[in-house]
C-alpha positions in Angstrom: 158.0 58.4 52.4 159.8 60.3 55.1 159.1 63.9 53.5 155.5 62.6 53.0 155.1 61.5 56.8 157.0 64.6 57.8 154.6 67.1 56.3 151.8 65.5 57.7 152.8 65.4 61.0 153.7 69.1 60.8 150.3 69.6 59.4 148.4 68.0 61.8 150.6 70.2 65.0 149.7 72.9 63.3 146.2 72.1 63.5 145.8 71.4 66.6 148.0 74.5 67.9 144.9 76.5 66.0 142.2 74.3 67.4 143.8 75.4 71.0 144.2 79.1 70.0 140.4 79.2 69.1 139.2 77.3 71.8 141.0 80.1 74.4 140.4 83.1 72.6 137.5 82.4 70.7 135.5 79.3 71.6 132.3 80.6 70.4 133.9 79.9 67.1 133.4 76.3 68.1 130.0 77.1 69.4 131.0 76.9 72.7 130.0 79.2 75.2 132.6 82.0 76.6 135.5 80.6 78.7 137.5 82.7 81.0 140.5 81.3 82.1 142.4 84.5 83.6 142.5 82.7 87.3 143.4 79.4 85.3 140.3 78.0 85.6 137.5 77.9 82.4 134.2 78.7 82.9 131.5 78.7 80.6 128.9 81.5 80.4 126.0 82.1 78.3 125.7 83.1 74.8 124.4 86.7 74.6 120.4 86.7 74.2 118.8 89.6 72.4 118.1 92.5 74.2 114.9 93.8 72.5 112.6 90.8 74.2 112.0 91.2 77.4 112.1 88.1 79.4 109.0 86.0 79.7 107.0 87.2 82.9 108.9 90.5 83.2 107.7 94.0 84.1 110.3 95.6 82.3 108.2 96.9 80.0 105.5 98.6 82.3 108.5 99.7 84.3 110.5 101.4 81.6 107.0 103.0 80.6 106.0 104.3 83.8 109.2 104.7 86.1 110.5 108.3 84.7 107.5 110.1 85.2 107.9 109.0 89.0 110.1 111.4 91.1 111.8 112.0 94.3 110.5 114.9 96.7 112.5 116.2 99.0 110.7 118.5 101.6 112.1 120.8 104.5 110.9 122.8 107.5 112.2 125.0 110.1 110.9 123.7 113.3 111.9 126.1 116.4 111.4 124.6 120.2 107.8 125.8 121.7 109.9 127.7 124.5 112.9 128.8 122.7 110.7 132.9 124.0 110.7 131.7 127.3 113.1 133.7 128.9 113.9 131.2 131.6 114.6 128.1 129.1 116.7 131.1 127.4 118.6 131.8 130.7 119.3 128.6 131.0 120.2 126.7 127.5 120.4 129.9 125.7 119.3 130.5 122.0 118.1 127.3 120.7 116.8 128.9 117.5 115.5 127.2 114.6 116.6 123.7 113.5 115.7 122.3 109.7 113.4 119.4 109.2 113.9 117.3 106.4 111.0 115.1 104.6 111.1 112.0 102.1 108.3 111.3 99.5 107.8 110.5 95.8 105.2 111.9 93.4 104.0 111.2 89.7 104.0 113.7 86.7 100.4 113.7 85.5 100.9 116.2 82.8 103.6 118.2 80.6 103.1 121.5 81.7 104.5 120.4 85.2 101.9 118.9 87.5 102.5 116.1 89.7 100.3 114.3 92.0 101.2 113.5 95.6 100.3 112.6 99.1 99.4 116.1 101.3 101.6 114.7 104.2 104.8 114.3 102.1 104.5 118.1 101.6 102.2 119.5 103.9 103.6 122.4 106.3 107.0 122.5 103.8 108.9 125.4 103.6 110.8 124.6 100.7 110.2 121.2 98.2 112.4 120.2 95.8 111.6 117.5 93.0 114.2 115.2 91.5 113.5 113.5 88.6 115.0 110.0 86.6 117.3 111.6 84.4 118.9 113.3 87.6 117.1 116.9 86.6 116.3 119.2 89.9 113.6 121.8 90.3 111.5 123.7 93.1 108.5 122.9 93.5 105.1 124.8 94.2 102.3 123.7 95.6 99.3 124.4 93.4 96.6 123.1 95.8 96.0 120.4 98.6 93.3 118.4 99.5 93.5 116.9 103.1 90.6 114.7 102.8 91.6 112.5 100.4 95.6 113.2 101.3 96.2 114.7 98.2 98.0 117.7 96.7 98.8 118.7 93.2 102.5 120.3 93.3 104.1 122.0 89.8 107.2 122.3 88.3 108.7 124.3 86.0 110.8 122.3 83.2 110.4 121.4 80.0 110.2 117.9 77.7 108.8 116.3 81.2 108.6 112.4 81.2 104.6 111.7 81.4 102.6 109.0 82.8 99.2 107.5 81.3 96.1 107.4 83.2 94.9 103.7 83.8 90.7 102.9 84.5 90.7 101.9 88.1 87.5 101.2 88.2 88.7 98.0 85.6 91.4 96.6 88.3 90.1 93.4 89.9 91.2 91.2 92.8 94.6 89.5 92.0 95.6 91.9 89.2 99.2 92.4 89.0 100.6 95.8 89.7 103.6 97.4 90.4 104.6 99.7 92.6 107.4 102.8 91.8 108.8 105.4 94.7 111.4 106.0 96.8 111.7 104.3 99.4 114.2 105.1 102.3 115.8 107.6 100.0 117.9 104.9 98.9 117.1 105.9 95.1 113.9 104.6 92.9 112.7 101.1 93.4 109.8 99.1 91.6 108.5 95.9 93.3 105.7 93.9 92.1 102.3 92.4 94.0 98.9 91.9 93.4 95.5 93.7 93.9 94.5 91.9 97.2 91.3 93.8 98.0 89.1 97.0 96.9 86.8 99.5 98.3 89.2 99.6 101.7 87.8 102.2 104.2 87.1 102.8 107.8 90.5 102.5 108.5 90.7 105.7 110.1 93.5 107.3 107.8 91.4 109.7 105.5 87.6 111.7 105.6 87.0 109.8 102.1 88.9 106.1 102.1 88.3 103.8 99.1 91.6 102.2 98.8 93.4 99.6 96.7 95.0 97.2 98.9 98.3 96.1 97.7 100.7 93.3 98.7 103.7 95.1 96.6 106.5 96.5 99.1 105.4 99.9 100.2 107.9 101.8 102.8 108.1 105.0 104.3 108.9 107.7 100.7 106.9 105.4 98.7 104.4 107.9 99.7 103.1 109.7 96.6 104.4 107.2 93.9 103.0 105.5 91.9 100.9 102.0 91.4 100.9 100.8 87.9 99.3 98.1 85.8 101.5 95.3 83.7 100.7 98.2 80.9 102.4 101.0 82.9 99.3 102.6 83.4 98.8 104.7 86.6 96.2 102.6 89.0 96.7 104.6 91.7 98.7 107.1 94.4 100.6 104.7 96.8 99.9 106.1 100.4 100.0 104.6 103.2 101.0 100.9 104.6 99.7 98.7 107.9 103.6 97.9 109.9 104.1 97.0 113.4 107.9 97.9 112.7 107.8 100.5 110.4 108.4 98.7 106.8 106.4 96.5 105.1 104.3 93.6 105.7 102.4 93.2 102.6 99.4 95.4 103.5 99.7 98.9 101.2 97.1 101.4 100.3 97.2 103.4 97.2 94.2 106.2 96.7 92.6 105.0 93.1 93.2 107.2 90.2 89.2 107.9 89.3 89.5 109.9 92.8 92.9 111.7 91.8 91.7 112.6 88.6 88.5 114.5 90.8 91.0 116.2 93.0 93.2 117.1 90.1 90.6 118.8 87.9 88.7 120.3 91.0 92.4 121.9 92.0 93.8 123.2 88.9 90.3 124.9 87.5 89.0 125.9 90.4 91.7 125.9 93.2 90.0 123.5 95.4 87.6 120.5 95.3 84.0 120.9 95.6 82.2 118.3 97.2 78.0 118.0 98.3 77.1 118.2 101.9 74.0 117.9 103.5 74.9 118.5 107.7 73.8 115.1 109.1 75.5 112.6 111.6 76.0 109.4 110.3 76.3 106.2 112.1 76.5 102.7 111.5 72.7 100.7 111.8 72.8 98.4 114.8 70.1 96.5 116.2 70.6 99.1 119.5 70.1 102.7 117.4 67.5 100.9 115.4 65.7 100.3 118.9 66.5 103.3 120.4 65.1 105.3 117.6 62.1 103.2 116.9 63.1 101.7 113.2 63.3 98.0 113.9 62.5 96.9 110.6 65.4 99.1 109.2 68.2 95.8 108.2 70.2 98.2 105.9 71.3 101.6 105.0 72.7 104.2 107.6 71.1 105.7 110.3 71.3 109.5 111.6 71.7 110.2 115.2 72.1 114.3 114.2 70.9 116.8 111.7 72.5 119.9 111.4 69.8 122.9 112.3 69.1 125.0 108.5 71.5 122.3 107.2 70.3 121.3 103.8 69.2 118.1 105.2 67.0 120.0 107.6 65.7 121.8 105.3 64.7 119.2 103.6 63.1 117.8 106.5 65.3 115.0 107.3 64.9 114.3 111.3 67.1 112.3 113.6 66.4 108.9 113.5 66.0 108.3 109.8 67.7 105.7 107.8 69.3 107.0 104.5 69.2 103.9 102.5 69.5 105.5 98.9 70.8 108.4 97.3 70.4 108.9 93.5 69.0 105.5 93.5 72.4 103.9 94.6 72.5 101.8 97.5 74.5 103.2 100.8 75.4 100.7 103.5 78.3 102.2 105.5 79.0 105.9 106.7 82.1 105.8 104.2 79.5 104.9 101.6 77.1 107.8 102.5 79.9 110.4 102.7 81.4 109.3 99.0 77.9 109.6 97.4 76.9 112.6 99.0 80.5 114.5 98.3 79.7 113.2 94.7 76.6 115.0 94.6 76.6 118.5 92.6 75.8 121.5 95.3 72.9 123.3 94.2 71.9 120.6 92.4 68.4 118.8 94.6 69.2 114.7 94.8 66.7 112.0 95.6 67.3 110.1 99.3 65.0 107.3 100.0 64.6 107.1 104.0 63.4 104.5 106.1 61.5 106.6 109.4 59.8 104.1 111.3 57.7 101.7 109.5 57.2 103.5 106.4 59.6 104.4 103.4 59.9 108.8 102.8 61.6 110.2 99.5 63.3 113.8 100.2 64.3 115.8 97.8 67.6 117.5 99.5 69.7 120.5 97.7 73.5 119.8 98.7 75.7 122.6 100.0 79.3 123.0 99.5 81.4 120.5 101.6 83.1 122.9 104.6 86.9 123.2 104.3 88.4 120.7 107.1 89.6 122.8 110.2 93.2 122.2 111.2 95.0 123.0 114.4 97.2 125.8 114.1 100.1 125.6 117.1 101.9 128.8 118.0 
């Protein structure tokens, strides 16, 4: 009886002394989940979940899709003081000489062969631009073409197995749409934040010649510019550009430029070095009840009304007169001078287009041939 209980006390010590060693080392054994005890104290953690599901709601997806064909540009300048020849400010502080200034944006690779879209004030007036990619690859960059009045420019690299984005239908995207939006902001390294389409169609906000923005509640802050603004899909939407701040970052108001408009630049760019756009040499303005008075067309409630026509303008030509209101073109209705200036610079020059005009208290058709848009003019300081 002694032997018997002796064994089975032994048996069950040993037992437990195993139930103790499994439930330190290995208590997932027990179904437990992971203890670590190496400050004495045991904490349970989760059992591993699988990593090829995403988690329910995430944007890893569209993130893992889009994000490497979004890059870091790096932009600098010499900028030399504007009396550095004077020889007084020479006598006095000496040679200042040239100093290097440095810019921050992002941009988006739009094809293999190298080209990438971005803003034309991350890289306008750049000496030198360099392009950093994802996968920590760097290249100089040139700049193929620019397009200041839609803040655009097509830049191009030379490497090879480039990280490519698809091009989304932003003409599909809707009020409260999710999106995402991918850059660089602060240089602290790439950063995706999430939002929703809040409103479409944005313009007069004096930013551009040719506004129809997204509006965007997704973080946008200074080097954001250029990047890109994604669907849930991972689809490029659109070129994030600029943002409304009191204080510099953001407040939940950021613009992107839609991706039906950066396709036009790009193809206008790269086959024919610039963009073409129609132009017909009026001066739009708003309809109020005043113009309409002042220039006899009180029954005019909608369209745009033109205070000046360009002398042998097309629009001239055409026998368009100061005072008219433009209330079609092409049959499509034009309410605002933003609207006006995007359906005209749609128009094919050479091409004659149909504008239905109010003058006075009867409705005229003209038949107007559209020019080629005139290059913007920039300031050049010396």
């Amino acid at each position: 009886m002694k032997r018997l209980w002796l064994l089975f006390s032994q048996t069950v010590t040993v037992l437990v002394a195993a139930y103790f060693v499994v439930a330190t080392l290995q208590p997932e054994w027990l179904g437990r989940g992971t203890t670590r005890s190496g400050a004495g104290i045991a904490l349970l953690e989760a059992p591993a979940s699988p990593t090829s599901q995403p988690a329910t709601g995430s944007f890893s997806g569209a993130a893992r899709k889009a994000a490497p064909a979004v890059v870091s540009i790096n932009t600098s300048k010499e900028v030399r003081n504007s009396r550095s020849n004077d020889p007084w400010f020479q006598f006095f502080f000496g040679d200042q000489g040239s100093q290097a200034q440095a810019g921050l944006g992002s941009g988006v690779i739009v094809s293999p062969d190298g080209y990438i879209l971005t803003n034309n004030h991350v890289v306008e007036g750049a000496d030198e631009i360099e392009v950093t990619l994802t996968d920590r690859r760097r290249a100089r960059a040139r700049v193929i073409g620019t397009d200041p009045d839609t803040d655009l420019a097509i830049l191009k690299i030379e490497l090879d197995k480039l990280p490519v984005i698809v091009l989304g239908n932003s003409d599909a995207l809707d009020v409260g749409d999710q999106v995402l939006a991918i850059g660089n902001p602060f240089g602290v390294g790439q950063t995706v934040t999430s939002g929703i389409v809040s409103a479409l169609g944005r313009s007069q906000l004096g930013i551009n010649t040719f506004e129809n923005f997204i509006q965007t509640d997704a973080a946008i802050n200074p080097g954001n510019s250029g990047g890109a603004l994604v669907d849930v899909n991972g689809n490029l939407m659109g070129i994030n550009t600029a943002i409304y701040s009191r204080s510099g970052g953001s407040m939940g108001i950021g613009f992107a430029i839609p991706v039906s408009t950066a396709r036009l630049v790009l193809d206008g760019i790269v086959k024919d070095g610039q963009v073409t756009r129609g132009w017909i040499g009026v001066e739009p303005n708003e309809l109020s009840p005043e113009l309409a008075e002042t220039f006899g067309v009180k029954k005019a409630t909608e369209g745009v009304i033109i205070t000046g026509v360009l002398q042998d303008g097309p629009a001239a030509q055409a026998g368009m007169r100061p005072g008219d209101v433009i209330v079609r073109v092409d049959s499509k209705n034009v309410g605002t001078v933003s609207e006006l200036l995007t359906s005209v610079a749609a128009l094919k020059p050479g091409t004659a287009s149909t504008f239905e005009i109010q003058r006075a208290d009867k409705q005229v058709e003209l038949s107007i041939t559209p020019g080629v848009r005139p290059r913007p003019q920039r300031n050049v300081r010396r």
